[in-house]
FITORNU-346717 format. One record per residue: residue in three letters; x, y, z of N, C-alpha, C in turn; residue number from 1. Coordinates in steps of 0.1 Angstrom, whole numbers, plus 2048, in hexadecimal, padded with zeros to 3 digits. Atoms other than C-alpha are relative to their C-alpha. Layout:
<pts>
<pt r="ALA" n_X="X" n_Y="Y" n_Z="Z" ca_X="X" ca_Y="Y" ca_Z="Z" c_X="X" c_Y="Y" c_Z="Z" k="NUM"/>
...
</pts>
This chain:
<pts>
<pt r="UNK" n_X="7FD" n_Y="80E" n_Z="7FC" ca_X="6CE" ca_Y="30C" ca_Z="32D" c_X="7FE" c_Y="7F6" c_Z="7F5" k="1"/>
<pt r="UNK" n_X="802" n_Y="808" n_Z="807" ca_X="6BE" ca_Y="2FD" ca_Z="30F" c_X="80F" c_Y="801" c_Z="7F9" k="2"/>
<pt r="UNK" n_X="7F4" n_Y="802" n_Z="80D" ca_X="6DB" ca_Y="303" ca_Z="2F6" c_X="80D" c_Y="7FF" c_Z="80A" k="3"/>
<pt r="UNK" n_X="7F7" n_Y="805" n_Z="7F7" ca_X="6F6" ca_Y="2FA" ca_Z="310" c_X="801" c_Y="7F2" c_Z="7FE" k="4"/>
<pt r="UNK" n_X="7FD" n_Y="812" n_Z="801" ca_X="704" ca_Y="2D6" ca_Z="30E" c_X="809" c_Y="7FE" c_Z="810" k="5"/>
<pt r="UNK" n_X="7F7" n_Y="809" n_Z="7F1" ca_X="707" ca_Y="2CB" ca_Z="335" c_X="7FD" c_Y="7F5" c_Z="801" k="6"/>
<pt r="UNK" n_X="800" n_Y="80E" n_Z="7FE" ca_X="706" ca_Y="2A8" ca_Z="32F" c_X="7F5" c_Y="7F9" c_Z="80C" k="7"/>
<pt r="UNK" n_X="802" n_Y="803" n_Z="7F6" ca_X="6FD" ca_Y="297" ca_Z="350" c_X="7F5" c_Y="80B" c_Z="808" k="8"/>
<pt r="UNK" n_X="807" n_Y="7F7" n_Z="7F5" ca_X="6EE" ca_Y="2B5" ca_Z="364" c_X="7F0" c_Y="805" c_Z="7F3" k="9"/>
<pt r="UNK" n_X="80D" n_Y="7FB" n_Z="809" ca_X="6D5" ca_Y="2BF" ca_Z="342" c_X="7F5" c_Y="7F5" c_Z="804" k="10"/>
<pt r="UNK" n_X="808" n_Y="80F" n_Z="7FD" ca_X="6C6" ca_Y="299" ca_Z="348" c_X="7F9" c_Y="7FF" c_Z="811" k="11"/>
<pt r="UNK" n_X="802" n_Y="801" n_Z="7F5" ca_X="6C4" ca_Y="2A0" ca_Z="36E" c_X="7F5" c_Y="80D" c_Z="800" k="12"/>
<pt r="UNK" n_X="809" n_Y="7EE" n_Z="7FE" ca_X="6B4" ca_Y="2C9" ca_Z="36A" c_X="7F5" c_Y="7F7" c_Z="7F6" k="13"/>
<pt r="UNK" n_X="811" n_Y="806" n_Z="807" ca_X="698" ca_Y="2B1" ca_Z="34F" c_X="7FB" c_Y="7FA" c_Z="809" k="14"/>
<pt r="UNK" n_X="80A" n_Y="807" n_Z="7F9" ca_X="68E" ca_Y="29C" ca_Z="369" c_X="7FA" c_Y="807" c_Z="809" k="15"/>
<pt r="UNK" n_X="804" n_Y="7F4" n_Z="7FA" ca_X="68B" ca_Y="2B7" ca_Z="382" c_X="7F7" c_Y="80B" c_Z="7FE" k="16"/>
<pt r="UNK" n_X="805" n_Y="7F9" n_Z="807" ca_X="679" ca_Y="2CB" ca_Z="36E" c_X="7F2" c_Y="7F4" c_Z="7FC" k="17"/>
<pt r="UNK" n_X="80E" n_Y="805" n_Z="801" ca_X="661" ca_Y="2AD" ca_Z="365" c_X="7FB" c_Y="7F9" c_Z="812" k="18"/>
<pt r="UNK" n_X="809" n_Y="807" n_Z="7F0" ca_X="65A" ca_Y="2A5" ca_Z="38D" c_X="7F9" c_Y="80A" c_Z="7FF" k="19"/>
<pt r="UNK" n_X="805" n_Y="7F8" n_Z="7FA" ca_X="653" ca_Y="2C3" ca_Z="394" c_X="7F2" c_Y="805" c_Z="7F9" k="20"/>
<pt r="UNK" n_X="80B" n_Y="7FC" n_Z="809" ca_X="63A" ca_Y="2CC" ca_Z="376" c_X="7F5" c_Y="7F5" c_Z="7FF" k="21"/>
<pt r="UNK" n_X="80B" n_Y="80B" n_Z="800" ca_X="62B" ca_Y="2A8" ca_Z="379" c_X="7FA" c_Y="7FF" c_Z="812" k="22"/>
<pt r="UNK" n_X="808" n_Y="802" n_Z="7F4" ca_X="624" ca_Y="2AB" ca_Z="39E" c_X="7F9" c_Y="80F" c_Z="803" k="23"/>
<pt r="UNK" n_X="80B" n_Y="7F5" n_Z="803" ca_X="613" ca_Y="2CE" ca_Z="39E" c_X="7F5" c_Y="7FC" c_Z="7F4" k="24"/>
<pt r="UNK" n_X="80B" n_Y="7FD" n_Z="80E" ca_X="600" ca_Y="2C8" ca_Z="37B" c_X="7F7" c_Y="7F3" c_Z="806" k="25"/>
<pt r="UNK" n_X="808" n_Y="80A" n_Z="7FE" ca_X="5F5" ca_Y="2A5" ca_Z="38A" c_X="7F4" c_Y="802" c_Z="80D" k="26"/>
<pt r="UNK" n_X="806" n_Y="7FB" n_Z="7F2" ca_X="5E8" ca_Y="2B5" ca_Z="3B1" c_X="7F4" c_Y="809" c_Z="7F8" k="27"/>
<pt r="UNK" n_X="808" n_Y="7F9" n_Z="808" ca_X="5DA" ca_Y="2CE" ca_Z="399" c_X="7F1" c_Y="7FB" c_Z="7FC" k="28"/>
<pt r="UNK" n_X="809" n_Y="80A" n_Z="80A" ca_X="5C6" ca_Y="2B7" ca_Z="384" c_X="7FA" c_Y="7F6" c_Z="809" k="29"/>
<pt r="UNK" n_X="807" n_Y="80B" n_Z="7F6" ca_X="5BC" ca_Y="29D" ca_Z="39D" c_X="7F9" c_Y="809" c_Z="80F" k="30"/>
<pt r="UNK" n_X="80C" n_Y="7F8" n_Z="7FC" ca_X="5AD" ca_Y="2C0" ca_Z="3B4" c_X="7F4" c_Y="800" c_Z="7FA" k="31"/>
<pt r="UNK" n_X="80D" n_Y="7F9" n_Z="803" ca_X="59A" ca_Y="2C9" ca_Z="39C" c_X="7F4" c_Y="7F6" c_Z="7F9" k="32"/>
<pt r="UNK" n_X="809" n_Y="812" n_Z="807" ca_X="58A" ca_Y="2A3" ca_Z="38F" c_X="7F8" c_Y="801" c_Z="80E" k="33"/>
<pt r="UNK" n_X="808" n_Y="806" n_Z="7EE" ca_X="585" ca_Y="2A3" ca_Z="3BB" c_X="7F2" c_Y="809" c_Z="7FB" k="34"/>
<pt r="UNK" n_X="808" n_Y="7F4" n_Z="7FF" ca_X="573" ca_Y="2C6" ca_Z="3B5" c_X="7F1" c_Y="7FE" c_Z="7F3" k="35"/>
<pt r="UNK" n_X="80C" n_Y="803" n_Z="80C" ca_X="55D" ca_Y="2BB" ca_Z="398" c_X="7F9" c_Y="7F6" c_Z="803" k="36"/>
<pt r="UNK" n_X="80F" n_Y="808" n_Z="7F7" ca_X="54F" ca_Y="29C" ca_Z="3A9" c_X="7FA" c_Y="803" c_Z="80A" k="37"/>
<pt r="UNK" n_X="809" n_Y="802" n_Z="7F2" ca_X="548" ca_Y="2AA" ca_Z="3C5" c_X="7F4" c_Y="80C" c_Z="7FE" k="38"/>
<pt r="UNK" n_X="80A" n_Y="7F5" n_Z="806" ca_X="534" ca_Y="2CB" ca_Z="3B1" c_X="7F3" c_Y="7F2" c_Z="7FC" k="39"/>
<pt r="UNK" n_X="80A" n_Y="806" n_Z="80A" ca_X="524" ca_Y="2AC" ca_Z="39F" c_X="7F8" c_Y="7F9" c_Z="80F" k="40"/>
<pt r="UNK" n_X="80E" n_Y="80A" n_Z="7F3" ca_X="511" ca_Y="29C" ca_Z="3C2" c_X="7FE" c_Y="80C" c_Z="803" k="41"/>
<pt r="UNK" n_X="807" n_Y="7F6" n_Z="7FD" ca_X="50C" ca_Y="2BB" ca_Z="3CD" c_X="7F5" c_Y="806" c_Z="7F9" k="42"/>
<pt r="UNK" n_X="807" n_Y="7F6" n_Z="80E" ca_X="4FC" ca_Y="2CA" ca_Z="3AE" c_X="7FC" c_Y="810" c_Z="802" k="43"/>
<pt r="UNK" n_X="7FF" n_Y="7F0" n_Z="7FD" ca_X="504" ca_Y="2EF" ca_Z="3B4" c_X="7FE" c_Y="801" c_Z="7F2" k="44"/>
<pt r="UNK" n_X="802" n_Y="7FD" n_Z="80D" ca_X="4FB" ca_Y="302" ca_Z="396" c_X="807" c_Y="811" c_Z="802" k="45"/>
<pt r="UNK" n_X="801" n_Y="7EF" n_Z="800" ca_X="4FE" ca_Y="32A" ca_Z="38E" c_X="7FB" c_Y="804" c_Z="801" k="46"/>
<pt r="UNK" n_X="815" n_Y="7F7" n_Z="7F9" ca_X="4E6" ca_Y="345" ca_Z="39A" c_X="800" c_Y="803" c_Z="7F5" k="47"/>
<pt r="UNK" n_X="80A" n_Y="7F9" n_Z="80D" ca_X="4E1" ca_Y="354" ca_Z="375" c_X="7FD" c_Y="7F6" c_Z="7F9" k="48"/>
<pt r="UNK" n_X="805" n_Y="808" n_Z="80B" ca_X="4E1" ca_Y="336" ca_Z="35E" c_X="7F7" c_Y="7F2" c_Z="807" k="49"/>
<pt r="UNK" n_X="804" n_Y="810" n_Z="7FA" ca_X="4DA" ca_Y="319" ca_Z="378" c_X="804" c_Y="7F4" c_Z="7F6" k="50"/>
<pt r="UNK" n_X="7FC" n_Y="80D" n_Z="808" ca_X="4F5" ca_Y="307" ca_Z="367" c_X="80A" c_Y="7F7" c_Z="806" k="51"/>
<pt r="UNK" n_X="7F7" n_Y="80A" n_Z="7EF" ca_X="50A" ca_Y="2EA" ca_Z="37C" c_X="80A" c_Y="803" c_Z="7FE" k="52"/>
<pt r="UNK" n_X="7F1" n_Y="7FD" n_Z="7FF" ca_X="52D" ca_Y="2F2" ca_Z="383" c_X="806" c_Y="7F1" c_Z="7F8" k="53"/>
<pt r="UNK" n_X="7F6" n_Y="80C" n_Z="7FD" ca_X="53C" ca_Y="2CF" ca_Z="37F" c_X="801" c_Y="7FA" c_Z="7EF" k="54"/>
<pt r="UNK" n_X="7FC" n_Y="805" n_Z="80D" ca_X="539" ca_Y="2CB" ca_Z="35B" c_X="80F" c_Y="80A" c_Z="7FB" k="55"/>
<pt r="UNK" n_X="7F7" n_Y="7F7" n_Z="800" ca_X="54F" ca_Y="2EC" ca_Z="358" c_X="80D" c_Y="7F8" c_Z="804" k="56"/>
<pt r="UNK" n_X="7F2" n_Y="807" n_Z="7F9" ca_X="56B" ca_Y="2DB" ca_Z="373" c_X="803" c_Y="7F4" c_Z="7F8" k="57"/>
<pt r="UNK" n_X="800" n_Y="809" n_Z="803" ca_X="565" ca_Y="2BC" ca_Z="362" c_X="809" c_Y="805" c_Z="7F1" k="58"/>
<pt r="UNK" n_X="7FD" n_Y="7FE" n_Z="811" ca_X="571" ca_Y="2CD" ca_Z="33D" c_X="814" c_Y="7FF" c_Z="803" k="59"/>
<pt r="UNK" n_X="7EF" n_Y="7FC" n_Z="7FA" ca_X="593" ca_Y="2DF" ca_Z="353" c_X="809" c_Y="7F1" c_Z="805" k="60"/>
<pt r="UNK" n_X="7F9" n_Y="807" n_Z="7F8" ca_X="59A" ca_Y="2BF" ca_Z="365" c_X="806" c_Y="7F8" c_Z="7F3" k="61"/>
<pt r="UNK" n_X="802" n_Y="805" n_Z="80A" ca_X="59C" ca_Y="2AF" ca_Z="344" c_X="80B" c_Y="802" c_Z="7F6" k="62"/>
<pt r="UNK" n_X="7F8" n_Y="7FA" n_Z="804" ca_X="5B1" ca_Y="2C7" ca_Z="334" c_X="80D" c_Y="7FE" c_Z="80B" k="63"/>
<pt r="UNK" n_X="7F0" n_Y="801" n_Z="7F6" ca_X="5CC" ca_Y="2C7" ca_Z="352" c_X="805" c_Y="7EE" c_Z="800" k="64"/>
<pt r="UNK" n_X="7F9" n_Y="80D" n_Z="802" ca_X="5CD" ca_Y="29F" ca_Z="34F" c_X="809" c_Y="7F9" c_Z="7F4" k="65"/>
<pt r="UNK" n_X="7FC" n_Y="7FE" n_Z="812" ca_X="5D1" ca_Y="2A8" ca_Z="329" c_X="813" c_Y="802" c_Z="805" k="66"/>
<pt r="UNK" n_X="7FA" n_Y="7F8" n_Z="7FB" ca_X="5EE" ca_Y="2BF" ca_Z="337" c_X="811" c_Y="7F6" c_Z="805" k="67"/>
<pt r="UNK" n_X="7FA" n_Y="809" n_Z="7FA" ca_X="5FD" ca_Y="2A0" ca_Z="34B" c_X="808" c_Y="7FA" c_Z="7F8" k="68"/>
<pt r="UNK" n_X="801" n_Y="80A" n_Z="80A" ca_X="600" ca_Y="287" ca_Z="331" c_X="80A" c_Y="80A" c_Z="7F7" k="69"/>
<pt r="UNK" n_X="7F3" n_Y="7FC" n_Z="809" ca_X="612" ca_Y="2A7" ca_Z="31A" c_X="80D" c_Y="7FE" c_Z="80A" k="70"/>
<pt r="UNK" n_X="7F5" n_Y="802" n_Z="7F5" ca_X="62B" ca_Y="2A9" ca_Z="339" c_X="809" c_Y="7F5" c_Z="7FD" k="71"/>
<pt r="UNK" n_X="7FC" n_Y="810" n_Z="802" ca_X="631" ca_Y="283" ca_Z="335" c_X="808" c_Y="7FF" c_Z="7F2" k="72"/>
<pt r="UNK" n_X="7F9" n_Y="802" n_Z="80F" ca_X="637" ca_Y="285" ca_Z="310" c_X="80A" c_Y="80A" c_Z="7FF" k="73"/>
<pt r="UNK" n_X="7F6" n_Y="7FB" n_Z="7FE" ca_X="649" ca_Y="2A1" ca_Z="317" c_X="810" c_Y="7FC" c_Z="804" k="74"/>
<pt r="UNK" n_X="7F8" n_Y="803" n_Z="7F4" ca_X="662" ca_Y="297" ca_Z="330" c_X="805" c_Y="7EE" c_Z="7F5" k="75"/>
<pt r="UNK" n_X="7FA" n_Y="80E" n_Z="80D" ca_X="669" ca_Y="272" ca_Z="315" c_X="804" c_Y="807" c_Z="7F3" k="76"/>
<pt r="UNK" n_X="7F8" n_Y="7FA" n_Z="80A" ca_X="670" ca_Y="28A" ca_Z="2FB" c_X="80B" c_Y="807" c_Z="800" k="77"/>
<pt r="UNK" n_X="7F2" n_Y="7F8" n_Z="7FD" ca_X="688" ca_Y="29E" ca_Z="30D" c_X="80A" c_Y="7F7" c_Z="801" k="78"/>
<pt r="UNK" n_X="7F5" n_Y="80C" n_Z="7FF" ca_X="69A" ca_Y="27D" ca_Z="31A" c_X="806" c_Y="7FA" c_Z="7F2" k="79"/>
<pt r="UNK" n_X="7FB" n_Y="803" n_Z="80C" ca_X="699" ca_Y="270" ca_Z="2F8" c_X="807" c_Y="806" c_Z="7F7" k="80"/>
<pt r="UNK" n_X="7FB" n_Y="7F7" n_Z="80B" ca_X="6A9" ca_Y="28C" ca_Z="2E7" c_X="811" c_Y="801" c_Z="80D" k="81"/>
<pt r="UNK" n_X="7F5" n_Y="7FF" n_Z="7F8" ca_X="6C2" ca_Y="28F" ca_Z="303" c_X="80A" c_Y="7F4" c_Z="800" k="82"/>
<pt r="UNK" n_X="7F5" n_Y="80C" n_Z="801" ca_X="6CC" ca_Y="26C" ca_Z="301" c_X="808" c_Y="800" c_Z="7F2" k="83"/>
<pt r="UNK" n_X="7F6" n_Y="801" n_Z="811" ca_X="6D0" ca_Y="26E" ca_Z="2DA" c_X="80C" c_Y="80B" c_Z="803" k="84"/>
<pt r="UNK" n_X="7F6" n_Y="7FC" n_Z="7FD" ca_X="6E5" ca_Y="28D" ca_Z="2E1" c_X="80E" c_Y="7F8" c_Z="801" k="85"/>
<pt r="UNK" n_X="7F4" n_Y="805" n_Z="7FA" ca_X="6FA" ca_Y="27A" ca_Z="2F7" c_X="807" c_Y="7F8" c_Z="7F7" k="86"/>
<pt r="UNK" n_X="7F8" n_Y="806" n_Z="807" ca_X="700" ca_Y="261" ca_Z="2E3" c_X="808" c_Y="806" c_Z="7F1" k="87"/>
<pt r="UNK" n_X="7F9" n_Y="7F7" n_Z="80C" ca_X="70B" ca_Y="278" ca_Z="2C5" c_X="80C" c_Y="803" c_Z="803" k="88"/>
<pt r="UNK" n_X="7F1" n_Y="804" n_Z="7FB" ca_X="729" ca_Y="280" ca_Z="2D8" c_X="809" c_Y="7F6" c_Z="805" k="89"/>
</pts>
């Protein structure tokens, strides 16, 4: 699909491709931010180290919002390259 030139429908399969990856990666990320405050009132730890969960969820949630944000830059780099395309022909 990448090296194909479908005009119109390439610009439609990008946006599609960025709902779909921005509304999973975002449900994702905004679980596991819920799951980290709510380790942090609780203050569960682990039975061998007795060490808190929520800094751990706190590191992942962090990383998937990272995640988000490439999505984003993603998804403006695709458009942008797609438009220049277009306009080349």
């Amino acid at each position: 699909i990448n090296n194909l030139n479908l005009g119109v429908f390439k610009t439609w399969l990008i946006i599609l491709k960025f709902l779909l990856m921005i509304i999973i990666m975002s449900l994702m990320a905004y679980a596991t931010t819920k799951t980290s405050l709510k380790f942090m009132s609780n203050e569960r730890v682990t039975i061998d180290l007795e060490l808190y969960f929520y800094p751990f969820y706190f590191i992942c949630a962090f990383g998937m919002w990272l995640s988000v944000l490439a999505i984003v830059l993603w998804f403006i780099k695709e458009l942008s390259q797609t438009n220049s395309l277009r306009k080349d022909f």
